[in-house]
N, C-alpha and C positions, 0 to 999 in steps of 0.2 A: 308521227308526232306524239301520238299518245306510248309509245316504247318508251320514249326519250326519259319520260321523269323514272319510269322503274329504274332504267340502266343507271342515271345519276345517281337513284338511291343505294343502290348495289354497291357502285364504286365510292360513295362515300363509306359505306359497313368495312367494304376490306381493305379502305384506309385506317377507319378506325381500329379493325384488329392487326394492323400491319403495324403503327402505332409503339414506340415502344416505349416500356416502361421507364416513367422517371428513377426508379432508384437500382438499372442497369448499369454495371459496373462502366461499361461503357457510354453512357451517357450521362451522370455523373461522376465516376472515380477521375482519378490524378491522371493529366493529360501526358507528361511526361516522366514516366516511370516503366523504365522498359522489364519486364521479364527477367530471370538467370539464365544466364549462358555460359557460353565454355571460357569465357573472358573472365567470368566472377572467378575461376579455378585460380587466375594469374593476379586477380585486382580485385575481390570482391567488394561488390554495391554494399555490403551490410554494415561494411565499415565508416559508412558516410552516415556519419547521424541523422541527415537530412531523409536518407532513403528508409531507415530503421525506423525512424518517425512516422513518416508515410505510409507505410507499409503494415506497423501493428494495427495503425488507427481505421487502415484499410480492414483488417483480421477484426475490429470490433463491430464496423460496420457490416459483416458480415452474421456477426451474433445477430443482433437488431433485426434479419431479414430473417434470419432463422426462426425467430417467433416471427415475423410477419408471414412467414411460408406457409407456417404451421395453419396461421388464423384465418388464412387466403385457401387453406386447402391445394396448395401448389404440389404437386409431385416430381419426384427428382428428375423430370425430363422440363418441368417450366419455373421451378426453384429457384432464386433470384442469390441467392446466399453463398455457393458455388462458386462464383462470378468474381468473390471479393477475396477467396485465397487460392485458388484451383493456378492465376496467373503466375505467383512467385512459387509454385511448385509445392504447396501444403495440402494438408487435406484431413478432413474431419475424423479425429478420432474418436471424442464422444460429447454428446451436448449433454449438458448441467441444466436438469429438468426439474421444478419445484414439483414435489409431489402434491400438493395442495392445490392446483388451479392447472397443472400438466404445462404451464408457460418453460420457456428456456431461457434461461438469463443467463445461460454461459457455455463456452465450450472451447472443448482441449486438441488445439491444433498442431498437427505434427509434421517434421517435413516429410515429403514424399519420397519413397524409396525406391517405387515401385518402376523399372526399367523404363516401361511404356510411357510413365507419365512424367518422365523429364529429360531432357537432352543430357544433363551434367552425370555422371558414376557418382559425384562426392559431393556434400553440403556442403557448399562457400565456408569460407571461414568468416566465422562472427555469425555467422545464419541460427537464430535459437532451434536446438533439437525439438522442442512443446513448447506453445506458448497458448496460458491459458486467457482468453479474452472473457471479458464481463460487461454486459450492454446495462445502461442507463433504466432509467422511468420510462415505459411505456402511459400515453393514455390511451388505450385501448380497456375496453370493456373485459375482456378475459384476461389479464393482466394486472390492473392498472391498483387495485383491490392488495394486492401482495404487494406490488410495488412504491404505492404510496404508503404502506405499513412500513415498512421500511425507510424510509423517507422520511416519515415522523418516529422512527428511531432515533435517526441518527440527529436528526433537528432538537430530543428531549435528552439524549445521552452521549452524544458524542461516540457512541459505538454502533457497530454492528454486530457485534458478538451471541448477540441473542438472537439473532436470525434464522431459519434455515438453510437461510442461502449461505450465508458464512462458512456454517458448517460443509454444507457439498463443496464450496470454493476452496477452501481449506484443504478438503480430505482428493480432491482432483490435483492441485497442488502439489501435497507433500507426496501423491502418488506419480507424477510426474519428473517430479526431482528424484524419488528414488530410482526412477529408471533409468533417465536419462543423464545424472548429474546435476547439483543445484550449482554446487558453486563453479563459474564461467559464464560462458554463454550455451550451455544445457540449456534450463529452462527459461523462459519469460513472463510473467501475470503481466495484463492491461489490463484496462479498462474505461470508461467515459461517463463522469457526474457521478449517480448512485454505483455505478458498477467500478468507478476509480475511486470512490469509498472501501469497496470492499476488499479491491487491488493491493490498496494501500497495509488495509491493517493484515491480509491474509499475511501479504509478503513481510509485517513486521513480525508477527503471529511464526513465523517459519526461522526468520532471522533470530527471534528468540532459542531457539531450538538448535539453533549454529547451522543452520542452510541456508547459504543466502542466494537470491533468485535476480533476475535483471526484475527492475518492476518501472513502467513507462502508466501514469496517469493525464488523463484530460481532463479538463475541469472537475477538478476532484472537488466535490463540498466542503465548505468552511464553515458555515455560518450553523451554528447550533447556540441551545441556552447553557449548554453547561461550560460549552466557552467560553461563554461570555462572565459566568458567572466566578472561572476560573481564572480571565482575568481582570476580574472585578478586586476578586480576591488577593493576586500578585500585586496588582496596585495599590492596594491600603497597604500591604504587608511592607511594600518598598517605602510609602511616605509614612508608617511607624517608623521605619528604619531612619530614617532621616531626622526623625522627632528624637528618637531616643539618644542620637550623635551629640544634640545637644543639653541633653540634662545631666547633670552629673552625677554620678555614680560612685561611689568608694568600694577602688578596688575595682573599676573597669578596666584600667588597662591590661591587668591579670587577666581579665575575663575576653579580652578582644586579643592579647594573644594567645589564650589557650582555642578561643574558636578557628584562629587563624592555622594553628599546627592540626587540628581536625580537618579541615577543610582541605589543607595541602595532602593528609596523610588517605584522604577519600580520591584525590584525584591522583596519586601515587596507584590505588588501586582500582580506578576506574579500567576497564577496557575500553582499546580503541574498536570504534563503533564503523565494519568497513561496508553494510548494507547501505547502500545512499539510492533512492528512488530517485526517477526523473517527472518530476513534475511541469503539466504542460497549462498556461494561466494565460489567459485575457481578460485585464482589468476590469474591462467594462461590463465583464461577467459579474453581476452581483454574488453570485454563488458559490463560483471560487476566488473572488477579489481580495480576501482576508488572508492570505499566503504570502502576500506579498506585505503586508504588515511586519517591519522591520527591526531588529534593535539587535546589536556590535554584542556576541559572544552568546546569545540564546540560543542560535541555532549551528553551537559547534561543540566538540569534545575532545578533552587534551587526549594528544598521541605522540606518541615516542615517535614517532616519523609518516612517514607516505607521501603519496605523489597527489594529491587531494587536497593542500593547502592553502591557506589563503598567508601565510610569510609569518604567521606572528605563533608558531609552536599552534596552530587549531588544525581541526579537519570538518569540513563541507559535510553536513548528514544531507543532502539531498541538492541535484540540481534541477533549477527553476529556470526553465524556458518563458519568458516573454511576449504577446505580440506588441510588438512595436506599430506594425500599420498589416489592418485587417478590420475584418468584421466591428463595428460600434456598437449597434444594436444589440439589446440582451439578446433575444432569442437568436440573432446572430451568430455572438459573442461567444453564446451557451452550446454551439452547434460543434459536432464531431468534425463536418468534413473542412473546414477551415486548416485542420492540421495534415492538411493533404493538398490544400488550394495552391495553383503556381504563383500567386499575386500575394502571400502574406509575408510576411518580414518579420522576422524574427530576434531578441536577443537574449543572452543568458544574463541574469538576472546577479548582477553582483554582491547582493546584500543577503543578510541573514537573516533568515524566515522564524519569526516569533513564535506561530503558531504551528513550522513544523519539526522546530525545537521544543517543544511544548508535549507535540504527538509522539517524537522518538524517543522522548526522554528514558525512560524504562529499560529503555538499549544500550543504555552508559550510564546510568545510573548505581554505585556498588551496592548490591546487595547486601543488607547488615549481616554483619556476621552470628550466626546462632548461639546461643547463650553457653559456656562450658558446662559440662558436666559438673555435678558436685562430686568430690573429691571420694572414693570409696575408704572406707579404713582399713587398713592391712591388716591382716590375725595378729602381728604382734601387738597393733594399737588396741583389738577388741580383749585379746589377753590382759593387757596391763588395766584394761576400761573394769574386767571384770575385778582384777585386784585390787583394784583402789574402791572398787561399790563394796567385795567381802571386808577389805580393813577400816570405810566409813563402818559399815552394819555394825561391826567390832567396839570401834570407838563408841558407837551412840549406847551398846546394850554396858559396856563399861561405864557411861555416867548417869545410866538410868539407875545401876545397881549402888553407887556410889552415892547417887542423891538419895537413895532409901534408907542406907544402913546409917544416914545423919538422921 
């Protein structure tokens, strides 16, 4: 009788360490999402949006663990991060380390080549060659210090660009695409919340430069003051415009169609804008909820044609994924694995994104043209310049001398 309670003690310990971790791939990742096999050679999964979706969101949730490994002191035989790309055949080529606090908020995954570690010879078609993922806000104490500077970045400015993190995301990026190709399905940027902030502007950031990348965000942040204050400022400027419609003017009509032939002769020389991100929004995410703030022709760009259209001569800068029926709750709402959950519903978002018409603008926007040169004068014009200054000097010592001899 008295063994009894040790043995119960014992076998509750190596329950507890038997016990398995809540953020195993297998105990929570996507219940049905099989693996690549020799069937993706004939039909590739990568082709179903649904599975592509799943699958990067799975690659960011792997970021996330990757500092959580770090802070946990896990080593590559009890690593939890492994777990969340190792299945569809990737594998870590380098994690994106803030050299200030040694946290990881990103890393560049590649697919697997390596004979032993996958059944297939060939990457599926549509399967990205890199794709670089970017994890969110930590609060975590060794983190959270970087991350929330951040945070109130992008909440006082609307950018990221003065980050460090930017910077390493950036330059993993454009080192990425040059090896593997940007434009296709070569490379991929995610990321989720602060790190679909960064997803976002890197991959505009690159698109500027003429490479353009797939780029997949989850609740990417909206809510900032310069936003606001920017369209605080659109809106007086439009009900001026409406003010001045009615005052009369002499000489307006001149003047409304001379802005009128500018206006046509700038989107004559607009470029069409073919980087379009895929933005992933649950309303009732206060954080990313302002994406879906709408208004007919802000969030499109005339183009001479494409397969991207909405019928009226426009093109789509971004498609906007929906939940229709999912998560309610913010912190729910605000969560990565929902875009992985078998129970959420989904739909693409018909209407045109104010404010991410607003963020692309810069991408189809013409750049003014630089001011000409002033005109050089030829040697004959600086010859004749000097002839006419010796026959003034002439003339004027002629009526000096002629006003004296009176």
């Amino acid at each position: 009788m008295a063994n009894t309670v040790p043995a119960a003690k014992n076998a509750g310990q190596v329950a507890a360490v038997a016990a398995p971790d809540p953020l195993e791939f297998h105990v929570c990742g996507p219940r049905n999402l099989p693996p690549p096999s020799w069937k993706d050679l004939l039909r590739s999964s990568w082709k179903d949006p649904n599975y592509r979706r799943m699958v990067i969101a799975c690659f960011i949730q792997g970021v996330y663990l990757l500092e959580l490994d770090r802070q946990e002191k896990r080593d590559d035989r009890t690593s939890l991060a492994p777990q969340w790309w190792r299945p569809f055949r990737y594998r870590l080529a380098q994690s994106l380390v803030d050299a200030r606090d040694g946290s990881v908020y990103g890393a560049v995954l590649e697919w697997d080549r390596r004979p032993a570690a996958a059944a297939l010879p060939f990457r599926p078609s549509g399967a990205p060659a890199a794709v670089v993922a970017l994890r969110g806000t930590l609060l975590r104490a060794p983190t959270a210090l970087r991350d929330v500077a951040d945070d109130l970045r992008f909440l006082a400015w609307d950018s990221l660009k003065g980050s460090v993190r930017f910077a390493g995301a950036l330059a993993a990026l454009r080192d990425a695409a040059r090896r593997h190709g940007g434009n296709g399905n070569g490379v991929c940027v995610a990321g989720h919340s602060l790190g679909a902030g960064f997803a976002l502007q890197v991959g505009k950031a690159l698109a500027k430069e003429g490479v353009l990348v797939e780029c997949h965000v989850f609740n990417p942040p909206s809510v900032s003051l310069a936003t606001s204050l920017r369209g605080f400022a659109e809106m007086a400027g439009d009900v001026w415009g409406r003010v001045r419609a009615w005052l009369p003017y002499v000489g307006s009509s001149g003047q409304a169609q001379a802005q009128v032939q500018a206006q046509q002769a700038a989107a004559d020389q607009a470029p069409t804008c073919k980087w379009m991100p895929h933005l992933y929004i649950n309303t009732n995410d206060y954080i990313c909820c302002y994406y879906t703030d709408s208004a007919s022709g802000t969030a499109t760009v005339t183009a001479g044609g494409g397969a991207a259209g909405d019928g009226n001569g426009k093109t789509e800068l971004a498609k906007i994924v929906l939940v229709s029926k999912g998560p309610t709750k913010f912190l729910d709402a605000h969560g990565l694995n929902q875009w992985w959950a078998d129970d959420v519903e989904l739909q693409v978002a018909l209407n045109h994104s104010k404010l991410i018409g607003r963020q692309l603008r810069s991408l189809y926007t013409p750049t003014p043209a630089p001011p000409a040169p002033a005109p050089q004068p030829s040697p004959a014009d600086v010859s004749d310049l000097s002839s006419n200054k010796a026959t003034s000097s002439s003339f004027r010592r002629a009526m000096l001398s002629w006003s004296g001899a009176r």
